[in-house]
N, C-alpha and C positions, 0 to 999 in steps of 0.2 A: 265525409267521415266514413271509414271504415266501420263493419260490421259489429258488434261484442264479443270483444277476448272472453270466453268463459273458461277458458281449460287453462293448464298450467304450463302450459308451453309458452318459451318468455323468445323462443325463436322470432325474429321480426316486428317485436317489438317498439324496438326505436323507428323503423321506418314508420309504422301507424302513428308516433309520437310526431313525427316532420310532417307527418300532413293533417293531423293538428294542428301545429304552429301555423303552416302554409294558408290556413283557411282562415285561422285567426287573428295571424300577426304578420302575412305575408310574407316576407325574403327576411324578416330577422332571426338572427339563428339561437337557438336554443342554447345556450355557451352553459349557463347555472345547471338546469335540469338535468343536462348530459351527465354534467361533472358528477352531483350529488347521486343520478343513478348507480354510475359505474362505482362511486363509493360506497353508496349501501348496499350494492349486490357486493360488494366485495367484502364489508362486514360480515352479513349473512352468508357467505360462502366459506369463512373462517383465511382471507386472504389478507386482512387486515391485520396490523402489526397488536393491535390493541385488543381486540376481539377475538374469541373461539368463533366457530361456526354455529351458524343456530341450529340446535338438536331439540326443538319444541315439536310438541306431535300437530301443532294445528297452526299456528301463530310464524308461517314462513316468507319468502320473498313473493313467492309466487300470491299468496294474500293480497302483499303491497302494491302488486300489479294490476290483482282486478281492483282493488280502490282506486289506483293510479287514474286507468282506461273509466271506471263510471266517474272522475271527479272532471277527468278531458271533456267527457259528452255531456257533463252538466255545463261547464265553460261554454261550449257551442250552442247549446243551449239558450243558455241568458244572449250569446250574442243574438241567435238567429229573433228571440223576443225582445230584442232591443232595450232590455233594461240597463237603464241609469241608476247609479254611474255604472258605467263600462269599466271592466275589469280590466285593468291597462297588461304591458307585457311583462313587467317587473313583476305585476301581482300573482298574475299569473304562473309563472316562475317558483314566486314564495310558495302559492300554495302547491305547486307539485311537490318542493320540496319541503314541505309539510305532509305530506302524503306518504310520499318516500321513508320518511322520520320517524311515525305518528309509533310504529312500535318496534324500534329499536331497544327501547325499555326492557323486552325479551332476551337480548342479547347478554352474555357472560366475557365476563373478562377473562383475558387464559391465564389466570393463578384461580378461577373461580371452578372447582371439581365435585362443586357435590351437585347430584341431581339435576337437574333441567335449566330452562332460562321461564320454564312456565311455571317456576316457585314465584316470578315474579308479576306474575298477574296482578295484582291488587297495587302496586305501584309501577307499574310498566307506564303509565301515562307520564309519572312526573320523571322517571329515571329516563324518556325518549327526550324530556326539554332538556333534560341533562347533558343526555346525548349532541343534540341539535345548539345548545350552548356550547361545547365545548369544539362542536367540527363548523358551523358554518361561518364562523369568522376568517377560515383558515381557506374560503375559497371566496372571502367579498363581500360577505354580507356584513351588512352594517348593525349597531346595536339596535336601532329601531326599527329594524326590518327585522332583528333575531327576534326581538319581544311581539313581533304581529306571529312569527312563527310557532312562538309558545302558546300564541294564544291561542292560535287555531288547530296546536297537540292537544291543547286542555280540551277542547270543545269534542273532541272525542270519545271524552268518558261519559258511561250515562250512571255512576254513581257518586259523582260530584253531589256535597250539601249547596250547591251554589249554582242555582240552573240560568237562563241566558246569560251566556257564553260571547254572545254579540253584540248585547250590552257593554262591554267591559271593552270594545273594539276603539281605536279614537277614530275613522274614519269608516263610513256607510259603508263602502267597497273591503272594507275588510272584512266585516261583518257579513258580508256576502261570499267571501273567499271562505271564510272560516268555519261558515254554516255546511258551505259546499264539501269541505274535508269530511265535517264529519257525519253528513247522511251519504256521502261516498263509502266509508267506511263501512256504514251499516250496511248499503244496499250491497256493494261491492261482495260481503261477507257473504251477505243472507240470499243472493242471488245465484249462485255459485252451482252447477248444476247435479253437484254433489256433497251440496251443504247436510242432507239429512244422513248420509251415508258420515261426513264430515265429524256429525254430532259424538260419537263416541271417543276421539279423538280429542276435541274442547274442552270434553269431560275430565277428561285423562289432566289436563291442562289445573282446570278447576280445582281436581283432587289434592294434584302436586303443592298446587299453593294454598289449599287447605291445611296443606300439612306442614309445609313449612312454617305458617302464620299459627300453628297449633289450634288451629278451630276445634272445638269439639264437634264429636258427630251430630249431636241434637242440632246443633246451630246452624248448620252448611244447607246453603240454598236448595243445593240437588245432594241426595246424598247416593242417588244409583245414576245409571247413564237412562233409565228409562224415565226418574224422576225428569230429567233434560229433556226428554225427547217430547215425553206430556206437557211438559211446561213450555216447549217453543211457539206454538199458536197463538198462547195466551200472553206471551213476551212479545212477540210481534204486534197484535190489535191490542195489545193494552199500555203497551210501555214505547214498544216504538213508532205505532203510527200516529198517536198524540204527539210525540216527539218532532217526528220530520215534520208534520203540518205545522205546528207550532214555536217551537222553541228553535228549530231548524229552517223556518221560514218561506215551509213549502219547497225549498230548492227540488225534490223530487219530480216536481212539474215540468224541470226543463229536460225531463231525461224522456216525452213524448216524442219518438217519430211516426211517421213526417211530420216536422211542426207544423199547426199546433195541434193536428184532430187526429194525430196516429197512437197509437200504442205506446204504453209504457213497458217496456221488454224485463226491468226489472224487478219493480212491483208484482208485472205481473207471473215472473219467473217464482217469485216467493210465494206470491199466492198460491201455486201451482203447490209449492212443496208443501205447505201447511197446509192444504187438502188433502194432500198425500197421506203425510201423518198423522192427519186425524183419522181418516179414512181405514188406517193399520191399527190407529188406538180402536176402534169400535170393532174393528174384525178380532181384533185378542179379547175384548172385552165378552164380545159372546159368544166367544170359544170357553170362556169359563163358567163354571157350577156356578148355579143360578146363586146360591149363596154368597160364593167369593166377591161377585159381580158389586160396582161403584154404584150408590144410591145416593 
């Protein structure tokens, strides 16, 4: 397995995706994933007959890619740990292209002109099943293969009233697929080697569809971009790493190389950044009058 994509250059791509396949599934050829990349890059690009281009400042192709590459190396992963059941090549499949899908939801229709596709943040999760309902029948996917695909869009959100997500799976190996999409998504996100620089940008995201949903300002989670930036430390150890260990089933464990006593590159890639951050919140902190200063 090749190195980690962290940059946004989707150059060469699909060859790292064939030697994937090649280690996991041997000489069968990728036919589904191909297909659904070159369509969702081709939504996201605005070449699609039904879609604009995506103009979101944070929520792009290049996103879906590093989900893509961490949800591959958790796959090799579980193989190289031999866990049962084995994720066969069909499943495998769904869930890239559940990965591919997971935020299409972002996307605007071209009669749709006003403002962003990040007004749609707060239902982006259910308008991607929408999405992935109305295209993957039209290249093979069957209906119970579409509703495992939903399942593991839904598993994506982390403000769902309704948490294990794998629960709700009818088959152990789904539940396994489905975990893997969405601490992909997380790590993929939060790994990113200019996730903090990234943050102002999400923000921008967050605002848009504050304001389209009419939040008042008292109510909005962050209501500056530094409120985000203080509050990312504490979103990571308190919301998402309970999450992955937990409700996500550990899948982060298979992202160790060399298995099993090597590094986690992702984890520890985030780690790195939420030191960083903190590291800046204390240096501004005591750069102000001893008054101003958080008690």
């Amino acid at each position: 397995m090749t190195q980690c994509i962290v940059k946004k250059n989707l150059a060469g791509f699909e060859e790292v995706l064939e030697a994937v396949y090649a280690y996991l599934f041997g000489n069968q050829k990728a036919a589904l994933s191909k297909q659904v990349y070159h369509d969702v890059e081709a939504m996201f690009s605005g070449k699609h007959r039904d879609y604009a281009a995506s103009d979101t400042p944070y929520h792009d192709f290049g996103h879906a890619v590093h989900v893509l590459m961490c949800f591959a190396r958790i796959m090799e992963g579980l193989r190289m740990a031999k866990v049962e059941p084995a994720v066969s090549f069909r499943y495998f499949e769904l869930g890239l292209a559940a990965v591919l899908l997971h935020d299409t939801g972002y996307l605007k229709a071209r009669s749709d002109v006003e403002g962003t596709g990040a007004k749609y943040m707060r239902t982006h999760v259910e308008r991607s099943c929408m999405v992935a309902k109305a295209y993957l029948p039209t290249v093979g996917v069957t209906e119970k293969e579409l509703e495992f695909v939903r399942r593991a869009i839904l598993c994506t959100t982390t403000t769902s009233s309704t948490p294990g997500f794998r629960f709700q799976f009818c088959m152990q190996v789904e539940g396994i697929v489905g975990c893997a999409v969405a601490t992909a998504d997380c790590l993929g996100q939060m790994s990113a080697p200019d996730y903090m620089e990234a943050l102002p940008r999400l923000f921008k995201e967050m605002q848009e569809a504050d304001d389209f949903h009419r939040v008042p300002p008292e109510e909005r989670m962050f209501k500056t971009v530094e409120d985000l930036v203080r509050g990312t430390p504490r979103f990571w150890r308190d919301v998402m790493q309970p999450r992955l260990e937990n409700e996500l089933m550990g899948m982060y464990r298979y992202l160790v190389r060399p298995w099993p006593d090597g590094e986690n590159y992702y984890v520890n890639t985030i780690n790195a950044t939420i030191a960083r951050i903190e590291k800046e919140m204390l240096g501004a902190e005591q750069e102000k009058p001893a008054l101003l200063r958080r008690t």
